[in-house]
C-alpha positions in Angstrom: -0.5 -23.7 1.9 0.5 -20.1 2.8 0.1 -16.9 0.9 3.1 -15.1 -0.3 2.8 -11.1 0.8 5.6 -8.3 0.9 6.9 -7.3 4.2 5.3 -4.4 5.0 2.1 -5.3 3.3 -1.6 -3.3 3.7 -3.4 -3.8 7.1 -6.3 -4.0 5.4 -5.3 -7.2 2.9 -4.5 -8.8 5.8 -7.1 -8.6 8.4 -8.9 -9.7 5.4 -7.4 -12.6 5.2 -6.8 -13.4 8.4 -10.9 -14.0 9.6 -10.2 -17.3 7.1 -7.7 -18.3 8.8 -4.5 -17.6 6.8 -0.8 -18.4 7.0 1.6 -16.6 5.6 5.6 -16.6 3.7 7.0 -12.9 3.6 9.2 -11.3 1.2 10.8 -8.0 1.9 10.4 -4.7 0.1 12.9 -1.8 -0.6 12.8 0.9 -2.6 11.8 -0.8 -6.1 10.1 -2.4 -4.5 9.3 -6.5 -3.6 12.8 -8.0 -3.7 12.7 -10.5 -6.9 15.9 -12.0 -6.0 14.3 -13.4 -2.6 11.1 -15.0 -4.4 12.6 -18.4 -5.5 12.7 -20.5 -2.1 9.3 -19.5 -0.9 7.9 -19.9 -4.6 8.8 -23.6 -4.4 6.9 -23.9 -1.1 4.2 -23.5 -3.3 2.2 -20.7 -1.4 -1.7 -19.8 -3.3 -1.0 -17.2 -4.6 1.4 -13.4 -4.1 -0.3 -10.5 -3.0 1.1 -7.5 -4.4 1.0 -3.7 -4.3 3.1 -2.9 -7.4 2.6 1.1 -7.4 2.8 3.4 -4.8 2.6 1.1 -2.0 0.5 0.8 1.4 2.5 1.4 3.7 6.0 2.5 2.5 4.9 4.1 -0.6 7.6 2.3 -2.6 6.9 1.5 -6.7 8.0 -2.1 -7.6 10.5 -1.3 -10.4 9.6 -2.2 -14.6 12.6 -5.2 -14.2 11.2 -6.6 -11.1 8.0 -6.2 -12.7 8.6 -8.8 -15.5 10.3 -10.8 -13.2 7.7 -11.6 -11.1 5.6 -12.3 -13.8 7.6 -14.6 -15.1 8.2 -16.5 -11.5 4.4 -16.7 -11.5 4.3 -18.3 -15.0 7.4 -20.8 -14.1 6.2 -22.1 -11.0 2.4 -21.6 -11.6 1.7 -19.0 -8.6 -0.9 -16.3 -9.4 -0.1 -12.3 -8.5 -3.3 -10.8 -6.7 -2.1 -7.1 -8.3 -4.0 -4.7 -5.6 -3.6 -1.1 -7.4 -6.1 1.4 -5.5 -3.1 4.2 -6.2 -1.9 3.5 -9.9 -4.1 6.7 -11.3 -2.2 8.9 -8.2 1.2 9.3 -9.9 3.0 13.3 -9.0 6.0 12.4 -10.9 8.1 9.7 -12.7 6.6 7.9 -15.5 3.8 5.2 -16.0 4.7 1.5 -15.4 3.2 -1.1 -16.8 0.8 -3.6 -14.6 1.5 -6.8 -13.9 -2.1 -8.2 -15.9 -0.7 -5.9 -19.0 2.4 -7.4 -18.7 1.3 -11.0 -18.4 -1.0 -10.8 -21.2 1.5 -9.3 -23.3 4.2 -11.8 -22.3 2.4 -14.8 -21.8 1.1 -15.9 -24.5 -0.2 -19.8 -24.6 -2.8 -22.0 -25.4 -2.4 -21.6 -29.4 -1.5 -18.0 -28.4 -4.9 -17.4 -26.2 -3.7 -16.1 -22.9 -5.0 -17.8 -20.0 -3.5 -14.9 -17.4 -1.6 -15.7 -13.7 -2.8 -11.8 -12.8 -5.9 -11.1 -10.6 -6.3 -7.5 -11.0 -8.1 -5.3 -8.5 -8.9 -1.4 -8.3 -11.3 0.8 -6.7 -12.8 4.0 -6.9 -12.8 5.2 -3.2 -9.2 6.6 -4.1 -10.3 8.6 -6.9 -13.6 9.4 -6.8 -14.9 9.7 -3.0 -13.3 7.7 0.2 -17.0 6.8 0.6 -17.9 5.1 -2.4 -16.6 1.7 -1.8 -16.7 0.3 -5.0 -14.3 -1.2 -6.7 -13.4 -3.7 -10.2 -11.3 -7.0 -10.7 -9.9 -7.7 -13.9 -9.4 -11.4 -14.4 -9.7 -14.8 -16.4 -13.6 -15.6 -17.1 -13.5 -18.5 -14.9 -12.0 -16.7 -12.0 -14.8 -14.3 -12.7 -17.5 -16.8 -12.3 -16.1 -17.8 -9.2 -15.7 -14.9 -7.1 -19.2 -13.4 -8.4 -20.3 -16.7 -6.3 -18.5 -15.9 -3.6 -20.4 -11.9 -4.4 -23.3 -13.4 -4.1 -22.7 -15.2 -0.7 -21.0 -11.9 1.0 -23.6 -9.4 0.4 -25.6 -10.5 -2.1 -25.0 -7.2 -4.4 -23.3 -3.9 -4.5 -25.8 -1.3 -4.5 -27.2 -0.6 -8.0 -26.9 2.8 -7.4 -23.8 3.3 -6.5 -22.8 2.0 -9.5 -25.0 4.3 -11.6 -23.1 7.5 -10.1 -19.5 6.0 -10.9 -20.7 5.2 -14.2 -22.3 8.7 -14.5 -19.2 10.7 -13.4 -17.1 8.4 -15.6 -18.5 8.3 -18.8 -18.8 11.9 -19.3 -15.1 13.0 -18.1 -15.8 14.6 -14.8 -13.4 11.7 -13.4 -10.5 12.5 -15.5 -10.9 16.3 -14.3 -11.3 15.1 -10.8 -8.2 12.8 -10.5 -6.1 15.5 -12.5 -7.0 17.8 -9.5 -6.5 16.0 -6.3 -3.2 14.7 -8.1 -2.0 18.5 -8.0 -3.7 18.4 -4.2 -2.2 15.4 -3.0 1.6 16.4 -4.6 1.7 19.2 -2.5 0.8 17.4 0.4 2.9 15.5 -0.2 6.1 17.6 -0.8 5.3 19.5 2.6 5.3 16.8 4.5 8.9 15.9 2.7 10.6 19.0 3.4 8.7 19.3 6.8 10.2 15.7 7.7 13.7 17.4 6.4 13.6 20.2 8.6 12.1 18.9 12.0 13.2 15.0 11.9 16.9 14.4 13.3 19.4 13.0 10.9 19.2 9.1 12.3 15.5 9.2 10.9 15.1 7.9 7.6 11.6 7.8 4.9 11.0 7.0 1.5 9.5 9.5 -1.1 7.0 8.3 -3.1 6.5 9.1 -6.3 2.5 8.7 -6.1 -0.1 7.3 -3.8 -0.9 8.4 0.0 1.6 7.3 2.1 5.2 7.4 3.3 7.1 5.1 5.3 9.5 6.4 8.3 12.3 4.2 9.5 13.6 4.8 13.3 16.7 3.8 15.1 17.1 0.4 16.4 16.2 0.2 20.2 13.3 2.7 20.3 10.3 2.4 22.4 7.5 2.7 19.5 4.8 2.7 22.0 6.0 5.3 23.9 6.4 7.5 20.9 2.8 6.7 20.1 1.6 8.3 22.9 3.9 10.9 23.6 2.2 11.7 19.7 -1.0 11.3 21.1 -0.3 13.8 23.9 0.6 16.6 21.1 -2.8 15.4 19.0 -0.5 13.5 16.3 -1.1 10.1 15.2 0.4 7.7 13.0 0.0 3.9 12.3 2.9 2.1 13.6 4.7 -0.3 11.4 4.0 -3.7 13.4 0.8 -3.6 11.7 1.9 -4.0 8.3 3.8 -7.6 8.6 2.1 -10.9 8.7 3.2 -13.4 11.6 4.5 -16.6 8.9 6.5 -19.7 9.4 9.7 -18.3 8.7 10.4 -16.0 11.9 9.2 -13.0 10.3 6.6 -11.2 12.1 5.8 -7.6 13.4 9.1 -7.0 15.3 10.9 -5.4 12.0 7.6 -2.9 12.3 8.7 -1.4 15.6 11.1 0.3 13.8 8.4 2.1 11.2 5.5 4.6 11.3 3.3 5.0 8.6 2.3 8.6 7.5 -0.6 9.9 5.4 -0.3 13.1 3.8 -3.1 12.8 1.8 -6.1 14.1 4.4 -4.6 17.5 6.0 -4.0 20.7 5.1 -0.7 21.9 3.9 -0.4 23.9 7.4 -1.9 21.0 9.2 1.0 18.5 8.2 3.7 21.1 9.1 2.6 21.7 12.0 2.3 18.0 12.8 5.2 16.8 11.7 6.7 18.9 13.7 5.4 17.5 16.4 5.7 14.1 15.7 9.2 15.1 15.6 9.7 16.4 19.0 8.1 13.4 20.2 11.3 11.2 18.4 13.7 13.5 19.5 12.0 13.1 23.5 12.7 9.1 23.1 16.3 9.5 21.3 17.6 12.3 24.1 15.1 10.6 26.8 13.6 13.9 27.8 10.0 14.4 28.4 7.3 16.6 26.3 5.3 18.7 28.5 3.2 20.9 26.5 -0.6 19.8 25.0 -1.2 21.2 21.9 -4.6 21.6 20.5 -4.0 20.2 16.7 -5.4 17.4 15.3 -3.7 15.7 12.0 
């Protein structure tokens, strides 16, 4: 049976999944999000489970919207599919207001089993987003047996997460250094964030689109049809830019969807360079669209990294 993911979905999820083998059935995004409406045929495939990044997105940075919320929860109830709800982002909101997750909503909603909620809703989370990149430790929120399951399959991987590591989260945690500390890079990361907006604003030509993301790391640039994506990468590369392009993000499934929607996209992280830094870069990343879309040539090095 395949696994259900969004198309674009995170790199990460599915190299991940891919070592075991994995198929795949994918369901578009748009701005709100996973599109809801599309979920019913490839539901009754029966796929595993959905994988699902509700807020904030990797890579387009999109928020799956409070309707669509409850509707996939209730598609997972009706046709008995659990949601893996990936949220590394949900505590990196710069504006809008607080959703709901998916494992709130189904234990609110679903109620069964003389009103005991079993839950459809693996929820995972992770504090190298918050707390350090380096500390790669991370929390799943699920039903007791599920639990007992996947600390067997803890076990097998690497035996334990270092006991350590998990003092110093707990540590920084329990006496409110964490709240301070997401409060700031929140005001960091925003105005990262809207620099790299108006930058994309200024520089980019108008047949260039992107989302803007209310939270999170990334943003998601869509390119007119036709354009080499390759050759942009390294005409980028030349002017010490780099982005992930989009044919990373999409799982090769059974239904003719595969990466060639991604050469249209780049994925863009404003979230590790100076205000200055992104600017800058952007507007070189820019000239390096506009060499493909007029067919000139860039001929000038630049010594900036972003």
């Amino acid at each position: 049976m395949p696994e259900l993911v969004e198309a674009p979905t995170y790199l990460g999820a599915l190299q991940a999944f891919n070592v075991y083998g994995a198929e795949y059935v994918s369901v578009p995004i748009d701005e709100n999000g996973l599109r809801t409406e599309l979920l019913e045929e490839p539901l009754r495939s029966g796929p595993k489970f959905m994988y699902v990044l509700p807020n904030f997105q990797n890579p387009a940075g999109t928020t799956l919207s409070e309707g669509r919320r409850h509707e996939l929860v209730m598609l997972s109830e009706r046709y008995g599919i659990p949601i893996i709800e990936d949220d590394p982002y949900g505590q990196l909101r710069y504006e809008g207001e607080h959703l709901p997750s998916l494992v709130v909503l189904d234990r609110n909603n679903l109620r069964r089993d003389n009103g005991y909620s079993i839950g459809n809703v693996i929820y995972l989370s992770t504090f190298s987003k918050t707390l350090a990149p380096g500390l790669r430790l991370g929390w799943i929120v699920a039903p007791p047996e599920v639990i007992s399951k996947l600390a067997q399959l803890k076990q097998g991987a690497d035996l334990h997460t270092s006991t350590f590591t998990q003092f110093v989260a707990y540590e920084v945690a329990r006496d409110g250094f964490l709240d301070r500390h997401v409060k700031l890079i929140r005001k960091i990361y925003r105005e990262r964030r809207d620099v790299m907006l108006q930058a994309l604003q200024e520089f980019f030509p108008p047949a260039v689109t992107w989302t803007h993301p209310q939270g999170g790391l990334f943003l998601w640039v869509t390119l007119p049809a036709g354009l080499d994506m390759k050759g942009i990468f390294n005409a980028a590369l030349e002017q010490n830019v780099a982005f992930v392009p989009g044919d990373s993000f999409y799982a090769r499934d059974g239904r003719g969807n595969d990466s060639r929607e991604g050469s249209r996209h780049m994925r863009l992280n404003f979230s590790n360079a100076a205000p200055e830094q992104i600017r800058e870069g952007i507007h070189r990343l820019a000239a390096a669209v506009k060499s493909h879309l007029t067919g000139t040539t860039l001929r000038l090095k630049l010594p900036l990294q972003v």
